[in-house]
N, C-alpha and C positions, 0 to 999 in steps of 0.2 A: 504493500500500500504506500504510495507518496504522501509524505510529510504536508500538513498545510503550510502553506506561506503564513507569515508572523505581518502580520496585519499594523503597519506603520504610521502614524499621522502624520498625514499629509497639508497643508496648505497654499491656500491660492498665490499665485505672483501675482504680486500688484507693485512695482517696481516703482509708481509714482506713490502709493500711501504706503510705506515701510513702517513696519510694527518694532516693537524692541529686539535687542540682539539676540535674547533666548529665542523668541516666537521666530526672528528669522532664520537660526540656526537648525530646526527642522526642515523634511523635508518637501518640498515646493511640486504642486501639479505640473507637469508635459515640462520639466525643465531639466537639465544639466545643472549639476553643482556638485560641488567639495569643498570640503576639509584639509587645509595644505597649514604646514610648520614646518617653519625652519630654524633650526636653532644653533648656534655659535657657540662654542665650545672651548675652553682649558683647560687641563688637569694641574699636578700642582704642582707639574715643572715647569708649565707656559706651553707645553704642547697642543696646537689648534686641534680639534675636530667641529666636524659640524655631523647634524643628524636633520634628517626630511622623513618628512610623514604627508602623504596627498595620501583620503580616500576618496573617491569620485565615485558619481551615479550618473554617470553616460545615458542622455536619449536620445539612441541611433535612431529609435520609429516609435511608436507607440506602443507597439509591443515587445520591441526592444532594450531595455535597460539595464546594463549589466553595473553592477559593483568592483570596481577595479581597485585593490591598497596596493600604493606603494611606497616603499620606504626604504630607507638608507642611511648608512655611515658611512663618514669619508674621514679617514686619517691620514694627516696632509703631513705628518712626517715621515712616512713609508707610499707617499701619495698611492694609496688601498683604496677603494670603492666598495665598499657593503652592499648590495641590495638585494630585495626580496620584493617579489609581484604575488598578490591573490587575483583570481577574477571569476566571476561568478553571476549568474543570471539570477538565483535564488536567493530571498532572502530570510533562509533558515535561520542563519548564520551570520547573520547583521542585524545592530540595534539603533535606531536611533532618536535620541528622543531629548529633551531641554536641555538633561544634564548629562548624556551618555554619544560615545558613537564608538561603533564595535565591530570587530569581526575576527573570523576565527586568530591572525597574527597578531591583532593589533587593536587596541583600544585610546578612547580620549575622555576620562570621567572630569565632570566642573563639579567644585566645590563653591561655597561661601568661600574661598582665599584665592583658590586661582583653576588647576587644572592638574591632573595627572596623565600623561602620555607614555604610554606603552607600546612596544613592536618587540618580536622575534625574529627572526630568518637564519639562513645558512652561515654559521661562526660569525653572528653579530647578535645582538639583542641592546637595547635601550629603557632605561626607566627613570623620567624625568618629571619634577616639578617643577610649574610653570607659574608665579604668582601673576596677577593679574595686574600689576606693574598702574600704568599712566590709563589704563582700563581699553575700549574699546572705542573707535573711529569709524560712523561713515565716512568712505569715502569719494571724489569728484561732485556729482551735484546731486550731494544731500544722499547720496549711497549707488546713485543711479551713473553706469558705464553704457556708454555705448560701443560694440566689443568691433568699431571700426566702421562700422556702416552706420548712416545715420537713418536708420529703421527703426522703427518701435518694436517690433521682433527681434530685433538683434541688441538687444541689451541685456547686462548683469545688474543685480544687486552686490554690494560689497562693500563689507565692514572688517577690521582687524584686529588686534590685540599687536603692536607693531613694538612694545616695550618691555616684555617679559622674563622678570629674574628667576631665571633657572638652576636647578641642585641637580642632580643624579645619579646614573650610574651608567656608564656604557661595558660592555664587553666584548671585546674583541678577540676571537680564538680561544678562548675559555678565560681571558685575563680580565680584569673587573679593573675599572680605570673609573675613578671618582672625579667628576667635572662641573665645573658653575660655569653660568655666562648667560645670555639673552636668546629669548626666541619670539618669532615675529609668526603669530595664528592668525590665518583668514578661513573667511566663510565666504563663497561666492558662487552664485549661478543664476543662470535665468535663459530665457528663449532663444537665444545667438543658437546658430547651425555653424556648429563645431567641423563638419567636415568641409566647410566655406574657406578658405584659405586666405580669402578677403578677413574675415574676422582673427585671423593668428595671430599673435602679439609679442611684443616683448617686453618683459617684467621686471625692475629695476625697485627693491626694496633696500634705500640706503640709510644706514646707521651709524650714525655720526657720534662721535668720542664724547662731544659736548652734551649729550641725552635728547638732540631732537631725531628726527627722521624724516625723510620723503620717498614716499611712494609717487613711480610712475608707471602709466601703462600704455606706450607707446606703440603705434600702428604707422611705421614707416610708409608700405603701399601707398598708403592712404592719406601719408603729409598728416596724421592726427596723432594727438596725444592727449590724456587727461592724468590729475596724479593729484597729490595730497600733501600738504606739509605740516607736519607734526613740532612743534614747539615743547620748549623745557618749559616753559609755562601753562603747560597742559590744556593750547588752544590749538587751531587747528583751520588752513587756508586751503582751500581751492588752488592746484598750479594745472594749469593748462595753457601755458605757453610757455615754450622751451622748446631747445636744441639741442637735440640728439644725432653724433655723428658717429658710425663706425669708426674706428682709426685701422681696423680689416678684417679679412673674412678668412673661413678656417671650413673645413669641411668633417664633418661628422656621418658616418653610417650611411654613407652618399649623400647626406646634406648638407647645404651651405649655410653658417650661421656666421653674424656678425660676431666680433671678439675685440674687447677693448673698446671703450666711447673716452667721447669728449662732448662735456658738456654746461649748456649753456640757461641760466635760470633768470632770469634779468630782475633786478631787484630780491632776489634771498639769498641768505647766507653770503657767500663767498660768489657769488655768481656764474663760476667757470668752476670746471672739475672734470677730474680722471678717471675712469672707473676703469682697474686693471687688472684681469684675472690673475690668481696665485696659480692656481695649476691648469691642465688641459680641461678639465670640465668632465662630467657626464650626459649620457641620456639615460634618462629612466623611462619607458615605454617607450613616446613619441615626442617630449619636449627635453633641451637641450639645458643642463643647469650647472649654473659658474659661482663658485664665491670669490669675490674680488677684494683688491683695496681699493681704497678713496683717498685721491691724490687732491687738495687743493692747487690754485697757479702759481703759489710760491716752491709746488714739489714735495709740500707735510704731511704727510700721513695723517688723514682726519676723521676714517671712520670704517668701516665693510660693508659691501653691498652683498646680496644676493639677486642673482639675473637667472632669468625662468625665460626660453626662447621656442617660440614655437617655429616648425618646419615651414609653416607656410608664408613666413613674412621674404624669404629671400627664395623659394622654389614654387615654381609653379605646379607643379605635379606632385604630388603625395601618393604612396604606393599603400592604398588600404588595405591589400593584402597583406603586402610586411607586417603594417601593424596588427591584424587578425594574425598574423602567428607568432605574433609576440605575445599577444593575448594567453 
């Protein structure tokens, strides 16, 4: 006999009246969305890592919507790469609900103080606490993205946790390596048609030494951007106007991804900046991910970004098969 499916609350997208960050953290009728963290990492000789957690609930059709985890360790003094994929049509075996999202590798429970993030995979596993730091941000206008087209179909909702003091524990090959540092939690999705190559992007989460931040999310094709700037005074602006330039391109898994910017913010901060990968990068399924430093124009060291690149901003063909067997 087959199992029943585990019966999830659902609610509507309404991209122009957004409800509180609980209510929107559920998940959303006919839409796309995830669960992505990225966190920054020391132990306690100054050794970097970093750790990524995306769960996604893909809708290829209507009746298609598969649960994809993926997650990963990077130990950038053996530059190693972690990662582990789940993917699954059924949701026996997924929870998610105000305070919870879960599945069989990997979980994310919210407290009253902040969060607990968990994952397992092949000689890696993670377990970290996330306080809920300078708390959570709509972001561009009022929470509402447009993911490159300017269609009312093709929009996201998207809010983050972009300042999050982190404890825990990573292990790497059976060795338990005790680590603090920052993690930057989004929640986002909505109607955009993910296999639109017009709507790919690229993702620029910068974290500046000083405690602010700026979120960008940048559509090259398309000459569009929109993004968010985060203040140590725990306010918060609209950036959508800026200059993003490659400084060159690099090719991954037969795709071409931009590598290294120069950028231009007119009126914030320092106004000009570097953003310069530390190592080659990975892919995890189908999008392309770098953690970098943050050069201001004088050449200081001022902060780490993380960059999330999807295939479709510099190729025009995407091989859907590939990714079905990567799946």
């Amino acid at each position: 006999m087959l199992k029943e499916r585990v019966k999830m609350k659902q609610i509507i997208y309404d991209v122009d009246h957004l409800q509180d960050f609980d209510t929107e953290w559920l998940l959303h009728k006919k839409c796309s969305e995830w669960w992505y963290a990225t966190s920054i990492l020391k132990d306690e000789h100054n050794n970097l890592y970093s750790c990524q957690f995306t769960f996604l609930r893909m809708r290829l059709l209507p009746f298609l919507k598969p649960y994809i985890l993926m997650s990963a360790v990077t130990d950038f003094q053996t530059k190693k790469h972690y990662y582990t994929q789940e993917f699954t049509l059924s949701s026996k075996n997924v929870e998610i609900s105000k305070n919870k999202v879960s599945c069989a590798k990997a979980e994310v429970l919210k407290n009253d103080d902040g969060m607990t993030m968990k994952s397992i995979g092949e000689k890696f596993s993670y377990e970290l606490n996330l306080a809920y730091g300078k708390g959570a941000y709509w972001h561009c206008d009022n929470g509402k993205l447009y993911m490159g087209i300017k269609d009312e179909k093709q929009t996201t909702f998207y809010y983050s946790y972009t300042n999050m003091p982190t404890t825990g524990t990573i292990i790497l090959n059976d060795q338990s390596i005790k680590v603090t540092g920052t993690t930057w939690f989004d929640k986002q999705g909505g109607t955009f048609n993910f296999m639109n190559t017009k709507t790919h992007w690229e993702w620029f989460s910068m974290r500046f030494y000083d405690n602010e931040e700026i979120m960008l999310f940048n559509f090259p094709h398309q000459q569009y951007g929109d993004g968010t700037y985060i203040k140590k005074d725990l306010t918060s602006n609209r950036l959508n106007h800026y200059s993003m330039k490659p400084i060159k391109k690099k090719k991954k898994d037969g795709y071409k991804f931009s590598c290294g910017w120069q950028l231009q913010i007119p009126a914030i901060k320092d106004e000009y900046y570097k953003i310069i990968p530390i190592i080659d990068g990975q892919m995890n399924l189908a999008y392309f991910e770098q953690l970098c430093y943050i050069y201001d124009k004088d050449h200081n060291e001022v902060g780490m970004c993380f960059v999330e690149l999807l295939p479709g901003v510099y190729n025009q063909k995407i091989d859907g098969k590939l990714l079905l067997k990567k799946m």
